[in-house]
VOPAGU-2260 file (C-alpha; in pm, 1 decimal, decimal comma):
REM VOPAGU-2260
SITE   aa  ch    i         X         Y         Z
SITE  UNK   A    0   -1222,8    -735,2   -1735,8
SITE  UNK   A    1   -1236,4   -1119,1   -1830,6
SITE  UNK   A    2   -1022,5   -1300,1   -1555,9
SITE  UNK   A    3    -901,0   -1656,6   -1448,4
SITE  UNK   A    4    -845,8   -1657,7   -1069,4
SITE  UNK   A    5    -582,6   -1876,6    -927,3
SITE  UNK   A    6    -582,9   -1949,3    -520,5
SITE  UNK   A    7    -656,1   -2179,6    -262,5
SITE  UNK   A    8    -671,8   -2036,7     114,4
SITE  UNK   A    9    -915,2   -1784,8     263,4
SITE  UNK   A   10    -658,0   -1490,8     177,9
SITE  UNK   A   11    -702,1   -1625,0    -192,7
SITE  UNK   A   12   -1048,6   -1602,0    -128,2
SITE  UNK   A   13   -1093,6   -1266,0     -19,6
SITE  UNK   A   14    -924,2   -1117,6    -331,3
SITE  UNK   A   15   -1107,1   -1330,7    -554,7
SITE  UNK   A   16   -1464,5   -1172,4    -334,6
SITE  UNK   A   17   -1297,3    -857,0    -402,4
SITE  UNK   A   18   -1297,6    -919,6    -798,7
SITE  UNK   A   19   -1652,4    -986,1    -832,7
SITE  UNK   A   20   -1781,0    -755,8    -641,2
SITE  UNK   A   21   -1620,8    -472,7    -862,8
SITE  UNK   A   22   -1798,0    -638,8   -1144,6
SITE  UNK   A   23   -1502,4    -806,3   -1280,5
SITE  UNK   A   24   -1625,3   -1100,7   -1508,2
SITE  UNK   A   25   -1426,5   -1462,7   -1298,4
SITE  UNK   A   26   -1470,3   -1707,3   -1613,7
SITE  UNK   A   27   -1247,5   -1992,7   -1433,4
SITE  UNK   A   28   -1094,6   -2038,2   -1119,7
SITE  UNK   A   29    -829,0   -2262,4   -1054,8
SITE  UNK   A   30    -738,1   -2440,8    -737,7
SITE  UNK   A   31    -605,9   -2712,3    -544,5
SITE  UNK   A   32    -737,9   -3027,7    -540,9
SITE  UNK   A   33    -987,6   -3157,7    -218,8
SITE  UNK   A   34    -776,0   -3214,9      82,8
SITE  UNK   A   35    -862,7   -3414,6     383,5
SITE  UNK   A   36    -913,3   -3262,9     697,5
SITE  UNK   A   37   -1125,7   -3266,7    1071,5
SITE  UNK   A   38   -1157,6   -3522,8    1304,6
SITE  UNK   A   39   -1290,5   -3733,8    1033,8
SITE  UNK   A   40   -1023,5   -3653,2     730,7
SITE  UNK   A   41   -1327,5   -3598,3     480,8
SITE  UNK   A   42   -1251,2   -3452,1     168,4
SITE  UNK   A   43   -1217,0   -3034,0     222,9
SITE  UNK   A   44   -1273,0   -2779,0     -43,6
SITE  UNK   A   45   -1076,7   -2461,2     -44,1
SITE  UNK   A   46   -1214,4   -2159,8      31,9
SITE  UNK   A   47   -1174,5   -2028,7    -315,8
SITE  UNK   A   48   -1349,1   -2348,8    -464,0
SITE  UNK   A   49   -1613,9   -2229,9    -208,0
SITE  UNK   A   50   -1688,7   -1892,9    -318,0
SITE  UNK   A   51   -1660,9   -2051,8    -694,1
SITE  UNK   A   52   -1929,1   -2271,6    -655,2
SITE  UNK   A   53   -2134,8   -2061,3    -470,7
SITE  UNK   A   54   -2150,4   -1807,5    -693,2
SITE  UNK   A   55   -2137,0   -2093,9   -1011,5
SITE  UNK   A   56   -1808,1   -2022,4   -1114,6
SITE  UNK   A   57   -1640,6   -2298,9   -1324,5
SITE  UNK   A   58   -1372,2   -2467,4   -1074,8
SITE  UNK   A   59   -1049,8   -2664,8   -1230,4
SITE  UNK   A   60    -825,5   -2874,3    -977,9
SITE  UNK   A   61    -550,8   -3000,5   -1178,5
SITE  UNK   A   62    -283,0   -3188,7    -941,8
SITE  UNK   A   63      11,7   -3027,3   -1192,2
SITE  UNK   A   64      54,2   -2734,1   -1470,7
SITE  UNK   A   65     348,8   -2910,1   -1562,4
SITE  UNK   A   66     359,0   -3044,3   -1867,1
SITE  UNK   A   67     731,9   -3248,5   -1859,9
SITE  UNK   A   68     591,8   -3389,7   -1554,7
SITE  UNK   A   69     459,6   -3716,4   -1373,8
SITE  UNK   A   70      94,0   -3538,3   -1473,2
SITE  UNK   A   71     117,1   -3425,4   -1769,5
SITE  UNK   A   72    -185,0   -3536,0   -1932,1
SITE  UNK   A   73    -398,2   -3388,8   -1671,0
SITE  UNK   A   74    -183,7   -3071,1   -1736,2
SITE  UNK   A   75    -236,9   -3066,0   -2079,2
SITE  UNK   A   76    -622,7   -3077,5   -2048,7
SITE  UNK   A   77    -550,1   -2787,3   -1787,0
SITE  UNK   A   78    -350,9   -2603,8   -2021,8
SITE  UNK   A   79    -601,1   -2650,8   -2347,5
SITE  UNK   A   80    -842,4   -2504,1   -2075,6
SITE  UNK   A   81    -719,7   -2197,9   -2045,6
SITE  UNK   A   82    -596,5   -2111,8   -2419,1
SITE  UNK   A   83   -1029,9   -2198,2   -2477,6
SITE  UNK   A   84   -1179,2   -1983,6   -2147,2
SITE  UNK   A   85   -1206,3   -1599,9   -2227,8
SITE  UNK   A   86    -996,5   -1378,4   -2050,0
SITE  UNK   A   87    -825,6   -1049,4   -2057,2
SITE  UNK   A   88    -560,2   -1153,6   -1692,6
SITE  UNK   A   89    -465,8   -1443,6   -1519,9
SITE  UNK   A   90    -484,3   -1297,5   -1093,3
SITE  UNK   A   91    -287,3   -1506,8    -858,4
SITE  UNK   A   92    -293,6   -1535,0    -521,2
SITE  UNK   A   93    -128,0   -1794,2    -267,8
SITE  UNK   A   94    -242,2   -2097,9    -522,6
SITE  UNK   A   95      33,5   -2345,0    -435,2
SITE  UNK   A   96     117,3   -2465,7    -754,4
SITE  UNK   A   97     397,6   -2340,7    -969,1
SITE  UNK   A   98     312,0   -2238,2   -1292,9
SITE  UNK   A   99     521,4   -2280,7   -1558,4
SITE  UNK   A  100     645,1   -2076,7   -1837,6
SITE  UNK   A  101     392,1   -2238,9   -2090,1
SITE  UNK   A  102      95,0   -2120,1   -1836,5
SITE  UNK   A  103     256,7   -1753,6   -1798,0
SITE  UNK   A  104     248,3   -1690,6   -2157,8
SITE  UNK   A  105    -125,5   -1790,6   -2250,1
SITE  UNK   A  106    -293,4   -1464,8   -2025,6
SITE  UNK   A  107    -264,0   -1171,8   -2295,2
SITE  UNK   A  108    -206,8    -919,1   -2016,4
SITE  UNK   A  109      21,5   -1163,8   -1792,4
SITE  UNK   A  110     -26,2   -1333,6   -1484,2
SITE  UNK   A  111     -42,4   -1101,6   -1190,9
SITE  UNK   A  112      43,6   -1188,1    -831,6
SITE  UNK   A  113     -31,8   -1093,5    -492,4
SITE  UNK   A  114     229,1   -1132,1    -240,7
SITE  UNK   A  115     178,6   -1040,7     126,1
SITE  UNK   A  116     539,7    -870,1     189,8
SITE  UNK   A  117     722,9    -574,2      54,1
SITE  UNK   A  118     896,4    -707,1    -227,4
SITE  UNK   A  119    1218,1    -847,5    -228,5
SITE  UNK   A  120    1175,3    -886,4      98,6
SITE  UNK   A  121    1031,9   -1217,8     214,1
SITE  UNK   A  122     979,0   -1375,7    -125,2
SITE  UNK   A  123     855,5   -1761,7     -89,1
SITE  UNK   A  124     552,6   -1939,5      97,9
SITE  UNK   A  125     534,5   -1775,7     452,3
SITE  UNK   A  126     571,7   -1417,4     435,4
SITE  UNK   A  127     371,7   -1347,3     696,0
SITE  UNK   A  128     505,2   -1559,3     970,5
SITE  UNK   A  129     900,2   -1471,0     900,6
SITE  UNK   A  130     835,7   -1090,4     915,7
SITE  UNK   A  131     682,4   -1140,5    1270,7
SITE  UNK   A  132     911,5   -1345,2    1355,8
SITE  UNK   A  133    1238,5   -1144,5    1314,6
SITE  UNK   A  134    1057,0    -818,4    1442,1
SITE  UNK   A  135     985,8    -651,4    1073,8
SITE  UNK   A  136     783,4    -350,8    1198,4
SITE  UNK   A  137     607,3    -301,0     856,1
SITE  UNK   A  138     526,7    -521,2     609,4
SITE  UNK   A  139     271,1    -500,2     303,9
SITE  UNK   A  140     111,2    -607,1       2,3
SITE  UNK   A  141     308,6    -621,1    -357,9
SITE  UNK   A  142      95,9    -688,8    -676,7
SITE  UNK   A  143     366,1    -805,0    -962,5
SITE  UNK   A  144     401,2    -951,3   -1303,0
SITE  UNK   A  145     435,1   -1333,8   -1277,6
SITE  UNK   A  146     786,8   -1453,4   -1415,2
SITE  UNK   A  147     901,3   -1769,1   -1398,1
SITE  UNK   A  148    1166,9   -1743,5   -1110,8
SITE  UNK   A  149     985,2   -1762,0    -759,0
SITE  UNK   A  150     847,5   -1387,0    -685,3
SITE  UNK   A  151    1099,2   -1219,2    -856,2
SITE  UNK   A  152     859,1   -1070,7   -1113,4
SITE  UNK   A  153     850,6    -660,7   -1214,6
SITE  UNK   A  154     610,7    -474,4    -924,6
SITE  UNK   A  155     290,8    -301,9   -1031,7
SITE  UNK   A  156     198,3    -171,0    -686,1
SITE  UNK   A  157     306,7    -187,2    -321,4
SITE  UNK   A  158      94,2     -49,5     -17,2
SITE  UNK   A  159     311,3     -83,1     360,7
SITE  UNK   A  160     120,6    -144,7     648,4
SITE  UNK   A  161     265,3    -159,5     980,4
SITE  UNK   A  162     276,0    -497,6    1230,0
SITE  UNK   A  163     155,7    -408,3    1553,0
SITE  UNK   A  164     298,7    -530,7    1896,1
SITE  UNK   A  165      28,0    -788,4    1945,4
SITE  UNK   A  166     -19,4    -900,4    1584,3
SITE  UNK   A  167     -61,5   -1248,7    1524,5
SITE  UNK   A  168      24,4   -1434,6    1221,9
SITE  UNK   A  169    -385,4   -1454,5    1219,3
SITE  UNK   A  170    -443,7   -1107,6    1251,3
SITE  UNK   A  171    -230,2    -986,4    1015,8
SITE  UNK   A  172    -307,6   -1244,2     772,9
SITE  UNK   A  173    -662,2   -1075,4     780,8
SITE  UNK   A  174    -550,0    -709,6     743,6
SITE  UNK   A  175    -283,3    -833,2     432,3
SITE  UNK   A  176    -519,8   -1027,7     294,0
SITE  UNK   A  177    -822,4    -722,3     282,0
SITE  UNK   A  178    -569,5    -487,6     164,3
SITE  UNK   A  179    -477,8    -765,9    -106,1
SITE  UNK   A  180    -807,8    -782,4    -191,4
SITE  UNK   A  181    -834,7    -343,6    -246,9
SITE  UNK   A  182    -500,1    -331,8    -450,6
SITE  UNK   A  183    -625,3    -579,3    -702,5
SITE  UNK   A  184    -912,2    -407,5    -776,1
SITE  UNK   A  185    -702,4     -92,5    -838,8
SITE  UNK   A  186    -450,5    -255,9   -1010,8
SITE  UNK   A  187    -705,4    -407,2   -1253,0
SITE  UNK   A  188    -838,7     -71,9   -1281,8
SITE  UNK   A  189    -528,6     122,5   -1337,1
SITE  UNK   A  190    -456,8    -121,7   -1607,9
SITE  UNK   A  191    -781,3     -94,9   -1798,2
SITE  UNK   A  192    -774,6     293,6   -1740,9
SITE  UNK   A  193    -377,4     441,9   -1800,2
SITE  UNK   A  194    -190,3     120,2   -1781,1
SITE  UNK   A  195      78,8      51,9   -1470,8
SITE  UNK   A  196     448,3      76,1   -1523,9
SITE  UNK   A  197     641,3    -236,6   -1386,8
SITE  UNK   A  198     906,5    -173,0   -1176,1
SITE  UNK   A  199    1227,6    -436,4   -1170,8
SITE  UNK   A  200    1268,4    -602,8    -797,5
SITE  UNK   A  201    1609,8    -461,6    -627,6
SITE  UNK   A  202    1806,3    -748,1    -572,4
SITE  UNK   A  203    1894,8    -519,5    -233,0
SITE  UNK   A  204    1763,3    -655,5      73,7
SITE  UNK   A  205    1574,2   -1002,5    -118,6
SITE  UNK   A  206    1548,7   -1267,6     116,4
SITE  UNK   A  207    1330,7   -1617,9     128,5
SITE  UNK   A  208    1071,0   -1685,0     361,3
SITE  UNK   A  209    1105,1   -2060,4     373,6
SITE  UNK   A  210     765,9   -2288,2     464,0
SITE  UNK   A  211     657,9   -2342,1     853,0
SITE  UNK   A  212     824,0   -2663,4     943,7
SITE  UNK   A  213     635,2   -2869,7    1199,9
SITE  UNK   A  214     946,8   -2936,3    1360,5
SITE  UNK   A  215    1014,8   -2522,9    1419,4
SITE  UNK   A  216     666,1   -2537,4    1677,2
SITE  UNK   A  217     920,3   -2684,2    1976,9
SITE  UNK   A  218    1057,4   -2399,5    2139,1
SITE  UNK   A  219    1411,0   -2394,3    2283,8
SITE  UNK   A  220    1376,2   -2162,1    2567,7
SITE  UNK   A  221    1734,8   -2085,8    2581,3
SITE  UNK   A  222    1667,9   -1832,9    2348,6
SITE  UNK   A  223    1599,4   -1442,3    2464,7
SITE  UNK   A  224    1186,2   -1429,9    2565,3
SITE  UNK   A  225    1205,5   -1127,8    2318,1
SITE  UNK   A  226    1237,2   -1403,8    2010,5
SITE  UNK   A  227    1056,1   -1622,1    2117,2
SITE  UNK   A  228     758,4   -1397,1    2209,3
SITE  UNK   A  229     795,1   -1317,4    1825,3
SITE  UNK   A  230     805,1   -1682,7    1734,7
SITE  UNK   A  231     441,5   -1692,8    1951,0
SITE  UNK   A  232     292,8   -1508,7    1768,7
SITE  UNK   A  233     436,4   -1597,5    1418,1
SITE  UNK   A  234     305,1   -1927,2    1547,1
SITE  UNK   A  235     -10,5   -1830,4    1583,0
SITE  UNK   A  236    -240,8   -2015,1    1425,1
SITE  UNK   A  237     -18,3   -2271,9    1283,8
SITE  UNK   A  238     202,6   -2444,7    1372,6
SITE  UNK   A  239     129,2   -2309,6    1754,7
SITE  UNK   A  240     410,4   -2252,8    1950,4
SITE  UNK   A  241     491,1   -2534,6    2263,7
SITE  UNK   A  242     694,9   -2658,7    2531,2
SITE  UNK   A  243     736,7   -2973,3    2695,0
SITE  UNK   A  244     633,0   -3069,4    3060,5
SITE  UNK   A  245     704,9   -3374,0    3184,9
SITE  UNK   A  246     668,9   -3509,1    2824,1
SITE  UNK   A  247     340,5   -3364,3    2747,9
SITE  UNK   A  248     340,3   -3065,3    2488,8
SITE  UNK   A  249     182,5   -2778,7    2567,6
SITE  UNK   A  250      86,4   -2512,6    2309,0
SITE  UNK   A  251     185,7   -2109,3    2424,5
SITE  UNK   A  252     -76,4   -1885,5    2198,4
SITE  UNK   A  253     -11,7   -1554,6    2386,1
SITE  UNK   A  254     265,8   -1437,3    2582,3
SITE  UNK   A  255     477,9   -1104,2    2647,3
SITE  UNK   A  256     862,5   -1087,5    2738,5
SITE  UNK   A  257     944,8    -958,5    3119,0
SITE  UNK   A  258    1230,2    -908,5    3312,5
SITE  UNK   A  259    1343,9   -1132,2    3531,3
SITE  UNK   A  260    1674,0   -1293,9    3733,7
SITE  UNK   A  261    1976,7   -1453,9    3580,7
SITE  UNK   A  262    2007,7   -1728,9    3850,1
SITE  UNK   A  263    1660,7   -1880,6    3686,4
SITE  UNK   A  264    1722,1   -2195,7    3466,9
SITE  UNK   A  265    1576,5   -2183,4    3125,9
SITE  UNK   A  266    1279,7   -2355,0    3097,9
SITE  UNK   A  267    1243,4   -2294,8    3439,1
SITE  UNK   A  268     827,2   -2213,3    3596,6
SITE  UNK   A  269     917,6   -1895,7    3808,3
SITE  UNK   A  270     530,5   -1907,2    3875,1
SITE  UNK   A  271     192,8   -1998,7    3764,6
SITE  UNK   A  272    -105,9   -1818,1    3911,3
SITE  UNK   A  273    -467,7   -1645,5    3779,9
SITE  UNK   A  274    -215,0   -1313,5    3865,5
SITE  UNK   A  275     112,8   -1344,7    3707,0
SITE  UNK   A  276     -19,3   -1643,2    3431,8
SITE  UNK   A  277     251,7   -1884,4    3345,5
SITE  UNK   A  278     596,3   -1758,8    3400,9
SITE  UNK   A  279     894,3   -1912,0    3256,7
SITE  UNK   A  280    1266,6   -1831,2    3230,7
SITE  UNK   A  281    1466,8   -1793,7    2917,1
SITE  UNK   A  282    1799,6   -1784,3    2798,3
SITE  UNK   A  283    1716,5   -1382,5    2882,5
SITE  UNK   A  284    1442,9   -1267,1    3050,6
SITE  UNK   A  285    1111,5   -1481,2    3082,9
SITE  UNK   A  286     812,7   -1553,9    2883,0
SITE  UNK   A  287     477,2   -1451,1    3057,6
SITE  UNK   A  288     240,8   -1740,9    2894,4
SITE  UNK   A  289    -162,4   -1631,2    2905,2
SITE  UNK   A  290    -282,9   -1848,8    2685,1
SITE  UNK   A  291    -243,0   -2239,2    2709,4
SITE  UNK   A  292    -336,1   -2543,7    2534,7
SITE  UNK   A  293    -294,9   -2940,5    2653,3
SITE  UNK   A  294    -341,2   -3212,7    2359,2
SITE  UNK   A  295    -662,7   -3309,1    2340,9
SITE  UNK   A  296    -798,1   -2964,5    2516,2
SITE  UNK   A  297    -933,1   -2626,5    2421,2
SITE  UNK   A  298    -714,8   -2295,2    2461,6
SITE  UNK   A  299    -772,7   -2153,7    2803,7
SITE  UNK   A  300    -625,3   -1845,3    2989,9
SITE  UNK   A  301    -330,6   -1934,9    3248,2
SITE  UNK   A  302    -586,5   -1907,6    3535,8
SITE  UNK   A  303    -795,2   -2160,3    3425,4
SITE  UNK   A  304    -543,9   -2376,8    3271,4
SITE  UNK   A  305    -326,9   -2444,1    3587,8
SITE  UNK   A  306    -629,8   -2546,1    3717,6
SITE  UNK   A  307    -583,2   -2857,2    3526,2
SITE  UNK   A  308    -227,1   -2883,9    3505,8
SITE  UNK   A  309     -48,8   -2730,9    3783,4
SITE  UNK   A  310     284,1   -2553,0    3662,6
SITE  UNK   A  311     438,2   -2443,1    4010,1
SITE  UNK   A  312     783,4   -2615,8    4024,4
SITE  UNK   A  313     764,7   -2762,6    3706,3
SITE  UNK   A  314    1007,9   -2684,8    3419,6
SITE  UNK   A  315     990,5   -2743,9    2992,5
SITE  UNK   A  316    1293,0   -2893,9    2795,6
């Protein structure tokens, strides 16, 4: 099959590895424009531009798809693009652009999404992090027909796959983002094969998973331990969880919820040592920190970090 592939991040990029290497012909990829980034803030390409070039795939970055819109000449010449590049699907995956109706209706077999949750749950731009942090136990992969609403779009497949207790937003980015990459490939060849039926999205149990906000990484350790063990790890890689000590943030990448007594202050050390790691109280219970991170410094287990920043009788706001 003849495809355009649509994506930007590394999960992008392991579905569109997927595609080629089941022989799928990739006649245009489309992705975001070079960002800044690094010490340095030179000019990034994304890991789907990347693989394109590697592999000398033709690469598009068009700053808009819009054509009513602040760009539209550059979306124009993206949209003339398209109607001229040979292809059977349009495959989209966590591109970061919206495309608009007039984009939707050029693919002759639709544009087709995948979307790490279990549709309608978690529709929007961080799936991943909101399941993990309200305690979803399962999550998944949902491959549907692009409409233009945000993910609201029929279903073609679904695979679950469970979140672990020690799942990371990292981690299971990775698993979601393999099993992306598999369900593609059978979707593609279901579709050349017997065809797919769509199924309509239940409007039972939909729900938005709004954008990582900078601002959420602060956490307020009245809160039970449990939730914000969760938000840990949904923090995990970005924005990384912290609290403040003595005015200086300091990132929590690991921790567990334990027991401990109600005459303990939130925000409260209990204790810092190579034994217990970093012990603080919350609202309920307390947060046992193993993994730390000063600005400026390198993660470090709680043994070695206290060596640097001693945490006995200290508290975070």
């Amino acid at each position: 099959m003849k495809i355009i592939f649509a994506g930007t991040p590394e999960f992008a990029a392991v579905a569109l590895t997927a595609l080629h290497a089941a022989g799928h012909e990739i006649t245009l990829v489309l992705t975001q424009p070079d960002r800044p980034a690094g010490r340095g803030m030179q000019l990034h390409a994304s890991a789907v531009k990347q693989f394109a070039v590697a592999h000398n795939i033709p690469v598009a970055q068009p700053v808009s798809l819009r054509l009513d819109g602040k760009f539209s000449e550059v979306a124009q010449e993206a949209h003339d693009l398209l109607r001229s590049t040979p292809h059977d699907v349009m495959v989209v995956a966590a591109y970061g652009l919206i495309l608009p109706q007039s984009v939707l209706d050029i693919p002759p077999l639709g544009c087709l999404n995948i979307h790490a949750s279990l549709l309608p749950r978690w529709r929007g731009a961080a799936p991943i992090h909101r399941a993990i942090e309200v305690g979803d136990v399962e999550t998944g992969v949902t491959i549907m027909q692009m409409e233009l609403a945000l993910d609201t779009g029929p279903m073609l497949l679904m695979e679950r796959l469970p979140i672990a207790a020690d799942d990371t937003t990292a981690t299971l980015h990775d698993k979601l983002a393999k099993l992306g990459g598999e369900m593609i490939v059978n979707t593609l060849r279901q579709l050349e094969q017997d065809g797919l039926t769509a199924t309509p999205q239940p409007e039972a149990g939909a729900n938005y998973a709004a954008k990582i906000a900078k601002e959420e990484a602060t956490l307020d350790l009245t809160q039970p331990a449990q939730e914000l063990a969760r938000k840990i790890r949904a923090f995990n890689p970005f924005p990384g969880a912290m609290g403040i000590c003595n005015g200086t943030p300091v990132k929590f990448w690991h921790a567990e919820a334990v027991e401990s007594s109600s005459h303990w202050q939130a925000g409260q050390v209990i204790s810092a040592n190579a034994h217990d790691g970093v012990v603080i109280a919350c609202g309920n219970g307390a947060l046992r920190v193993t993994e730390l991170q000063k600005p400026g410094g390198k993660r470090l287990p709680a043994a070695e970090f206290i060596k640097g920043f001693p945490l006995e009788e200290q508290r975070f706001d």
